[in-house]
Short mmCIF file of the C-alpha atoms (twelve columns), coordinates in Angstrom:
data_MODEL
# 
_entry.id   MODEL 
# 
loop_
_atom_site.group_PDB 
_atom_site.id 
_atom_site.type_symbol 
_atom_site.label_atom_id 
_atom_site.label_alt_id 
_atom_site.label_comp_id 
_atom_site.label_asym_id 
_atom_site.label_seq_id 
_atom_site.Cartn_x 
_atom_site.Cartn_y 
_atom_site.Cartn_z 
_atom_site.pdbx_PDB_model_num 
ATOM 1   C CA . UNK A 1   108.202 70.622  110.026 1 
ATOM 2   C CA . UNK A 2   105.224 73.043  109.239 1 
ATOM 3   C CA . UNK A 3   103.742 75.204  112.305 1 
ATOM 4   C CA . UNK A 4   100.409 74.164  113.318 1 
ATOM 5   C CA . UNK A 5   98.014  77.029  113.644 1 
ATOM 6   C CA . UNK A 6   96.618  78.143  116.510 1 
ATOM 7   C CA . UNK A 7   93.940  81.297  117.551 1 
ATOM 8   C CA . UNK A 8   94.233  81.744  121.053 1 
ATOM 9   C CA . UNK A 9   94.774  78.012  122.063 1 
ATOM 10  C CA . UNK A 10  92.388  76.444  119.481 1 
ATOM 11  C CA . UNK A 11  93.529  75.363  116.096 1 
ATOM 12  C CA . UNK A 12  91.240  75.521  112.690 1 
ATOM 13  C CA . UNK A 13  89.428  72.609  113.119 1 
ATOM 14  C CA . UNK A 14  87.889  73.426  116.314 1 
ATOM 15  C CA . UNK A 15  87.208  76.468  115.768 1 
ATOM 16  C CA . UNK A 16  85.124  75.681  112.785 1 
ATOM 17  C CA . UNK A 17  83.175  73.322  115.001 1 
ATOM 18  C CA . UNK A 18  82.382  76.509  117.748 1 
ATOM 19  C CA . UNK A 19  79.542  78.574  117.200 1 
ATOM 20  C CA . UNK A 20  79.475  81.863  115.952 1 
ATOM 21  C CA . UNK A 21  79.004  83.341  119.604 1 
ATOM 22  C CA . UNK A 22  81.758  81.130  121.009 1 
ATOM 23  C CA . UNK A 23  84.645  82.073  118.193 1 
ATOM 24  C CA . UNK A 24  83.439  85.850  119.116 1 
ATOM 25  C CA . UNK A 25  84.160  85.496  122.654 1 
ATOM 26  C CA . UNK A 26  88.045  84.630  121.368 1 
ATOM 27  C CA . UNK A 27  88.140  87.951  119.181 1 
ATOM 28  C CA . UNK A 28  88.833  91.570  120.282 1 
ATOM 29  C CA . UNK A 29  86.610  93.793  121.540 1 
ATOM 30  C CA . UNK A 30  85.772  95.813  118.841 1 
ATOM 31  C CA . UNK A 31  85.060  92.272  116.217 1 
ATOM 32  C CA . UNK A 32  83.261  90.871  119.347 1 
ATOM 33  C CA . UNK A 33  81.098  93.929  119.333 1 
ATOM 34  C CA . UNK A 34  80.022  93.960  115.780 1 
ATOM 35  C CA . UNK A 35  79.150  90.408  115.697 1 
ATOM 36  C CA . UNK A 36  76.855  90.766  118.968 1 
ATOM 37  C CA . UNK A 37  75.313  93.278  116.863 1 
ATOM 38  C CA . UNK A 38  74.306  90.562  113.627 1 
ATOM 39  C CA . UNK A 39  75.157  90.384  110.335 1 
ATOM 40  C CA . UNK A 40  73.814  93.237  107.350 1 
ATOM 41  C CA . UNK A 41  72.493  91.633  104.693 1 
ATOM 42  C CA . UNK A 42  75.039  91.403  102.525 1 
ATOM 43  C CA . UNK A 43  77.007  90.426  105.130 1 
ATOM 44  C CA . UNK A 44  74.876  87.203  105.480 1 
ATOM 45  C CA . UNK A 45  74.868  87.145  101.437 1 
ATOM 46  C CA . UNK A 46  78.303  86.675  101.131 1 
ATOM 47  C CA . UNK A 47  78.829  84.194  104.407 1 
ATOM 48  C CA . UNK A 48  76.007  82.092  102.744 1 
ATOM 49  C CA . UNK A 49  77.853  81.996  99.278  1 
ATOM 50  C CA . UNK A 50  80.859  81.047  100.860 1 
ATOM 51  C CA . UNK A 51  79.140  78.008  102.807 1 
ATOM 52  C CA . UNK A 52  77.800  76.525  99.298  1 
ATOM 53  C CA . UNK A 53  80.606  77.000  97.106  1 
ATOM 54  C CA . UNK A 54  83.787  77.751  99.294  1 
ATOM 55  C CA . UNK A 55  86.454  76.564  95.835  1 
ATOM 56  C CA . UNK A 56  84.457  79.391  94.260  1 
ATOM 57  C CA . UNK A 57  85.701  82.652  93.435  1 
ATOM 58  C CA . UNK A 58  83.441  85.639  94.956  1 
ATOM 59  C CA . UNK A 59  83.598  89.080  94.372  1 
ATOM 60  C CA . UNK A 60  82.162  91.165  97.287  1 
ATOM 61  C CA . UNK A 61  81.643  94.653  97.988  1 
ATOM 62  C CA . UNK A 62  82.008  94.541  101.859 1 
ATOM 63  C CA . UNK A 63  84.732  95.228  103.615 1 
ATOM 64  C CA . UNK A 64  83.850  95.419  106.818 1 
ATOM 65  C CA . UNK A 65  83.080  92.136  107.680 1 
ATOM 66  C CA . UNK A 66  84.623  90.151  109.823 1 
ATOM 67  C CA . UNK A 67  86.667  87.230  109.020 1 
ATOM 68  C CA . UNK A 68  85.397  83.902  110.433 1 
ATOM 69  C CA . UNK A 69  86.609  80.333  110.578 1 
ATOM 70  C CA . UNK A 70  84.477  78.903  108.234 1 
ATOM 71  C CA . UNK A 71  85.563  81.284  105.249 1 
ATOM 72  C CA . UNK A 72  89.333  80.253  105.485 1 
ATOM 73  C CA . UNK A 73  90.488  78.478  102.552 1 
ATOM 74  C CA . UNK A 74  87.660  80.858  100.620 1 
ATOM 75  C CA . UNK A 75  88.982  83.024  97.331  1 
ATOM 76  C CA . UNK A 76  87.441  86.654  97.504  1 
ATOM 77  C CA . UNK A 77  88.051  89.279  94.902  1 
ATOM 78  C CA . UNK A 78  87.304  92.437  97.602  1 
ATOM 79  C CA . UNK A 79  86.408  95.740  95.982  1 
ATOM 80  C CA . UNK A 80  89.566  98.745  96.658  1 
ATOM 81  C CA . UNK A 81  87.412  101.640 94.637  1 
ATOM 82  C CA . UNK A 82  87.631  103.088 91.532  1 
ATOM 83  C CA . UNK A 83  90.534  102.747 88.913  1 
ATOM 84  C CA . UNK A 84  92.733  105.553 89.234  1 
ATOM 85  C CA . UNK A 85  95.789  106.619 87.006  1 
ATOM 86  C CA . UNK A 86  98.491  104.315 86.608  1 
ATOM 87  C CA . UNK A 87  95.906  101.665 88.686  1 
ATOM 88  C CA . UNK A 88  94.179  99.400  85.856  1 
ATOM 89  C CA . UNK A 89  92.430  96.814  88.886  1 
ATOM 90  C CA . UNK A 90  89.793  97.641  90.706  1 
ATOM 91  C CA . UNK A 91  89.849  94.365  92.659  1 
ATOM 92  C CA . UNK A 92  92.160  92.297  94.777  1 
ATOM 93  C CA . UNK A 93  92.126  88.693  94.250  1 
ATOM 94  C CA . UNK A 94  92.768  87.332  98.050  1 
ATOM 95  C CA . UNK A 95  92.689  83.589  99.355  1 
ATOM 96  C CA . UNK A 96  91.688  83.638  102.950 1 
ATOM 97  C CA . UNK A 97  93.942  82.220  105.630 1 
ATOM 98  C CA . UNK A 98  93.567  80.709  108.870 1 
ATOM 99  C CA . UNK A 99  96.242  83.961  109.981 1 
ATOM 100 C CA . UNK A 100 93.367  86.343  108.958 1 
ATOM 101 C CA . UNK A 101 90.541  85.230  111.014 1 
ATOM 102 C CA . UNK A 102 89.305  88.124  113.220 1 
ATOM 103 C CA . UNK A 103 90.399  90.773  111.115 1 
ATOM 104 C CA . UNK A 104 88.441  92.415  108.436 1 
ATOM 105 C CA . UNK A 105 87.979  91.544  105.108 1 
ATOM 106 C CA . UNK A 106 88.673  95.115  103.842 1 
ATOM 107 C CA . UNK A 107 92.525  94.875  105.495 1 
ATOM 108 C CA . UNK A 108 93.492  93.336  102.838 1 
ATOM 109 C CA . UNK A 109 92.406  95.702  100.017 1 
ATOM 110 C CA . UNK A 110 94.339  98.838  100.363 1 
ATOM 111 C CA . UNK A 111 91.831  101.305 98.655  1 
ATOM 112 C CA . UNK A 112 94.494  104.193 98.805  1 
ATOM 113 C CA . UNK A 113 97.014  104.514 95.725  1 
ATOM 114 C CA . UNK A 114 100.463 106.409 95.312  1 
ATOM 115 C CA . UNK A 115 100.461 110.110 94.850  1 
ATOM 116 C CA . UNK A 116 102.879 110.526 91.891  1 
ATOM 117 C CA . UNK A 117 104.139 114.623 92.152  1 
ATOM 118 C CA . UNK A 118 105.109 115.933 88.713  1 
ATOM 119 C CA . UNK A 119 105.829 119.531 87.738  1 
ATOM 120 C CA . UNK A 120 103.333 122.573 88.578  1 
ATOM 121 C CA . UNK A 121 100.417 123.335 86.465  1 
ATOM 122 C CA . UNK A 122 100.274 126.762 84.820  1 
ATOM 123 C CA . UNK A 123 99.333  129.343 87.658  1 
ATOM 124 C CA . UNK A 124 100.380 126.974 90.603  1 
ATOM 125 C CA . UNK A 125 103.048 130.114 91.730  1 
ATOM 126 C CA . UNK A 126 104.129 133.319 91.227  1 
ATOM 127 C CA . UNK A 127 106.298 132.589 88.848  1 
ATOM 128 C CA . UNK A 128 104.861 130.562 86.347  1 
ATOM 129 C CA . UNK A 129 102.125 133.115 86.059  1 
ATOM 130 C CA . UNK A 130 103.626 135.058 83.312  1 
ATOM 131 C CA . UNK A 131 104.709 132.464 80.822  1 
ATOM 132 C CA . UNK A 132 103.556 132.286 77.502  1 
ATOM 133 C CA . UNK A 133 101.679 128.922 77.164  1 
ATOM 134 C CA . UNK A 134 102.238 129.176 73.249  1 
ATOM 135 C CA . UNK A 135 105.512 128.815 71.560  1 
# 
């Protein structure tokens, strides 16, 4: 038998029905906050594509916005930075789940990579000062 969710006593389908003001009065302070304080722009930009086509796939630079009700189900390809070594993909394809809602967006895009250590550069000590670089 499958859980049913459920975000502080409501499940999915009411909460798509509540108003934006009503689902914030559910979240934490600090996502109740920054949706008192409105939507950016882009912010609106990317809730707006969502509400047209939410089967398609949309790339989005922000990562701070909040995750809402309506965009669950939605496929996002958020934006971790540029490509650094070892790291061909600088997006992360990411279907949003009822489990997400009032986090942010940018959660699930880990921007920070693996620091890979290998041997010290010529100079790094004391000791590697005086060897000849040619053989």
């Amino acid at each position: 038998m499958v859980k049913e969710f459920h975000f502080r006593g409501k499940n999915l389908e009411e909460l798509k029905k509540m108003s934006i003001d009503e689902v914030a009065k559910l979240f934490p302070s600090r996502a109740r906050r920054s949706l008192r304080r409105g939507f950016t722009e882009q912010h609106k930009k990317l809730l707006e594509g969502i509400r047209k086509n939410p089967d398609k796939f949309h790339k989005t630079h922000v990562r701070d916005m909040i995750i809402l009700p309506e965009m669950s189900g939605a496929k996002l390809g958020i934006y971790k930075g540029g490509a650094k070594a070892g790291d061909s993909s600088k997006w992360v394809n990411v279907v949003i789940t009822p489990q997400m809602i009032g986090h942010r967006i940018g959660e699930y895009s880990i921007p920070i990579g693996r620091v890979k250590h290998s041997a010290p550069g010529i100079g790094a000590s004391k000791g590697s000062k005086h060897i000849a670089t040619k053989t």
